[in-house]
C-alpha positions in Angstrom: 0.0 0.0 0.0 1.3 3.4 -0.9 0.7 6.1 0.9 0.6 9.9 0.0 0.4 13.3 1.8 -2.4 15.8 0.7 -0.7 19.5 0.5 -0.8 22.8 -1.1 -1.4 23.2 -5.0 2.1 23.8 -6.9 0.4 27.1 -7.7 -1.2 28.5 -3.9 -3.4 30.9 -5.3 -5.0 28.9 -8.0 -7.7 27.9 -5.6 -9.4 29.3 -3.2 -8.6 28.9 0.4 -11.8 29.3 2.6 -12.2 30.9 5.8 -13.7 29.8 8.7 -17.4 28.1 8.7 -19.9 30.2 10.8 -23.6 29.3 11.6 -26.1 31.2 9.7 -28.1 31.9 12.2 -26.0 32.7 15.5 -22.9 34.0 13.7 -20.7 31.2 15.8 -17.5 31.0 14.2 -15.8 27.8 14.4 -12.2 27.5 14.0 -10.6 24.7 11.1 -8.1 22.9 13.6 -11.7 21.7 15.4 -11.8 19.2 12.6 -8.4 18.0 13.3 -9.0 15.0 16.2 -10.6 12.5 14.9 -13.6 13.3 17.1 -17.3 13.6 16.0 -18.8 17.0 16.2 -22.3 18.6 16.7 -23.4 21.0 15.0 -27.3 21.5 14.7 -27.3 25.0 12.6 -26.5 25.6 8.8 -23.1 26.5 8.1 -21.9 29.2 5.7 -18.5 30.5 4.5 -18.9 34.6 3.6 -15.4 35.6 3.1 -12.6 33.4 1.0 -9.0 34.9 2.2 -7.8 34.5 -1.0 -7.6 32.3 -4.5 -9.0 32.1 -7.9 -11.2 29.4 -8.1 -13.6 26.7 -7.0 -11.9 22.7 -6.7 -13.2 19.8 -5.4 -10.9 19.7 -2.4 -10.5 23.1 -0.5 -7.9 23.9 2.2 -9.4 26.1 5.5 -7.3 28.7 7.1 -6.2 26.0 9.4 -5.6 23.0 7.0 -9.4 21.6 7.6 -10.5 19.8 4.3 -13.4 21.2 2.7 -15.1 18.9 -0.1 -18.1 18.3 -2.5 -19.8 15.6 -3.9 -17.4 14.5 -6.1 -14.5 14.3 -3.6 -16.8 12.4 -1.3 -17.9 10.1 -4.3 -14.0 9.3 -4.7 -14.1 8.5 -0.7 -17.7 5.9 -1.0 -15.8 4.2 -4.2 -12.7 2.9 -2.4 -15.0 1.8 1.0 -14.1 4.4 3.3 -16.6 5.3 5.7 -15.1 6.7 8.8 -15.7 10.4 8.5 -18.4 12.6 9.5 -19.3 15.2 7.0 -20.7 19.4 7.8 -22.5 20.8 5.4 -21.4 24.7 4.6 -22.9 26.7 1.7 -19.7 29.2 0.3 -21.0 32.6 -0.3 -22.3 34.7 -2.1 -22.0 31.8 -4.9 -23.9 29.0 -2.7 -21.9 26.8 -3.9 -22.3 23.7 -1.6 -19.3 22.1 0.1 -18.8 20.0 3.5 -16.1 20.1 6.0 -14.6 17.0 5.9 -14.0 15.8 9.3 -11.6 13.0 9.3 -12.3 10.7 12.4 -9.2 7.8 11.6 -6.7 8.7 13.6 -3.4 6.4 12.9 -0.1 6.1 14.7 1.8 4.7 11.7 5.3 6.9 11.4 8.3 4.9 10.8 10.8 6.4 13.6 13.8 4.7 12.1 13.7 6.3 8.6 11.7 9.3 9.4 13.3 12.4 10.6 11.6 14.5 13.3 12.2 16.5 16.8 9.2 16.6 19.3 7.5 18.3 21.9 9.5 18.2 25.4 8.8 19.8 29.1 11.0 22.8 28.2 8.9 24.1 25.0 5.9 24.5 28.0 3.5 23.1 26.2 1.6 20.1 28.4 -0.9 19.5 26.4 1.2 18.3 23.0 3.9 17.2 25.0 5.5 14.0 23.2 3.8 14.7 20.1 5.7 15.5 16.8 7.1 19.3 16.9 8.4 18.8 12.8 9.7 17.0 10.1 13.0 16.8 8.1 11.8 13.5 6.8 8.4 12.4 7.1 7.8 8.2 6.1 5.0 6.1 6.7 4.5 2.9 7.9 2.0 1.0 5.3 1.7 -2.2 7.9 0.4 0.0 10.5 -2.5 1.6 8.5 -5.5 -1.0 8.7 -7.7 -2.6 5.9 -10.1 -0.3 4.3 -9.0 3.3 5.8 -7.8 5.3 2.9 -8.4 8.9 4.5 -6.7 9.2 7.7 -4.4 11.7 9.5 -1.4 10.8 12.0 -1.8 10.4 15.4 0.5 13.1 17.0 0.9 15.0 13.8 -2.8 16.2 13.1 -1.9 18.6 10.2 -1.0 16.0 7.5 -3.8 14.2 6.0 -2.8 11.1 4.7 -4.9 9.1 1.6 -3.7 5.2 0.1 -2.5 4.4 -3.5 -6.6 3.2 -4.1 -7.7 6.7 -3.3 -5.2 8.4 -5.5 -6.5 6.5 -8.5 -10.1 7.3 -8.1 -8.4 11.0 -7.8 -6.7 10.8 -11.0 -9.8 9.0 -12.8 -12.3 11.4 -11.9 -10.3 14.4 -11.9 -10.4 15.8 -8.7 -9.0 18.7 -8.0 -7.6 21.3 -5.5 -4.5 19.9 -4.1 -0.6 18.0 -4.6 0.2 14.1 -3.2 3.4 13.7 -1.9 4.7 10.4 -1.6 5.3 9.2 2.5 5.4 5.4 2.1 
């Protein structure tokens, strides 16, 4: 199983990057780096995006502010083809277009970095930081550990390292048969 590391277009600006989802009704604002733990989240109100920081146009993959994935149908049909079912999807209507999109909460969480051929410092006691203490601070050299990824997860991000989402070889194809766009793959393993 390859595995490959979803980042910025080549060309930043081509898309757009979108800026934080608020409810329609209350005006709640809710920060990207919420969709970032693997954890399920309520939200009962309609969801809209009203200011775009910058970029050209509309893909089918969308980077927030804060690296949260924001998709449409045809990212998520990519998603149902290869089996993968563990994420929770937010619905959010980008204005003044209404174009619909969802925020694309990723809920596998995976602890598969190979320590011996990766590169990487991490958190310790003296950066005072408790609560990511232990988890990764950066990478030189980032490589993944196929054997540790389990059976029919093809969307994931890394336990400890929350800003990377991950996506397998299967995934990739779909991507590249349908067209999707919005985004590079770099090769991790």
């Amino acid at each position: 199983m390859n595995l490959f590391k979803l980042t910025w277009p080549k060309n930043k600006y081509k898309f757009l990057l979108f800026y934080k989802a608020t409810e329609l009704e209350t005006g709640l604002a809710y920060r990207d780096d919420l969709f970032k733990h693997g954890e399920p989240i309520e939200i009962n109100n309609s969801l809209i995006i009203d200011k775009k920081s910058w970029g050209e146009n509309f893909a089918d993959f969308h980077f927030g502010i804060r690296d949260a994935p924001y998709v449409n149908e045809r990212f998520i049909d990519c998603l149902k083809a290869v089996g993968e079912t563990n994420y929770q999807l937010l619905p959010v209507t980008v204005l003044p277009e209404e174009k619909s999109y969802y925020i694309l909460n990723t809920l596998n969480m995976i602890d598969c970095v190979d320590r011996e051929q990766s590169v990487f410092t991490l958190w310790t006691e003296e950066d005072n930081r408790p609560d990511i203490l232990g988890d990764f601070r950066g990478f030189g050299k980032m490589i993944l550990d196929p054997k540790k990824v389990p059976e029919g997860v093809h969307f994931f991000r890394i336990k400890g390292w929350e800003v990377v989402t991950v996506v397998t070889k299967a995934l990739v194809e779909e991507f590249k048969k349908r067209k999707i766009t919005g985004f590079e793959l770099i090769s991790v393993g």
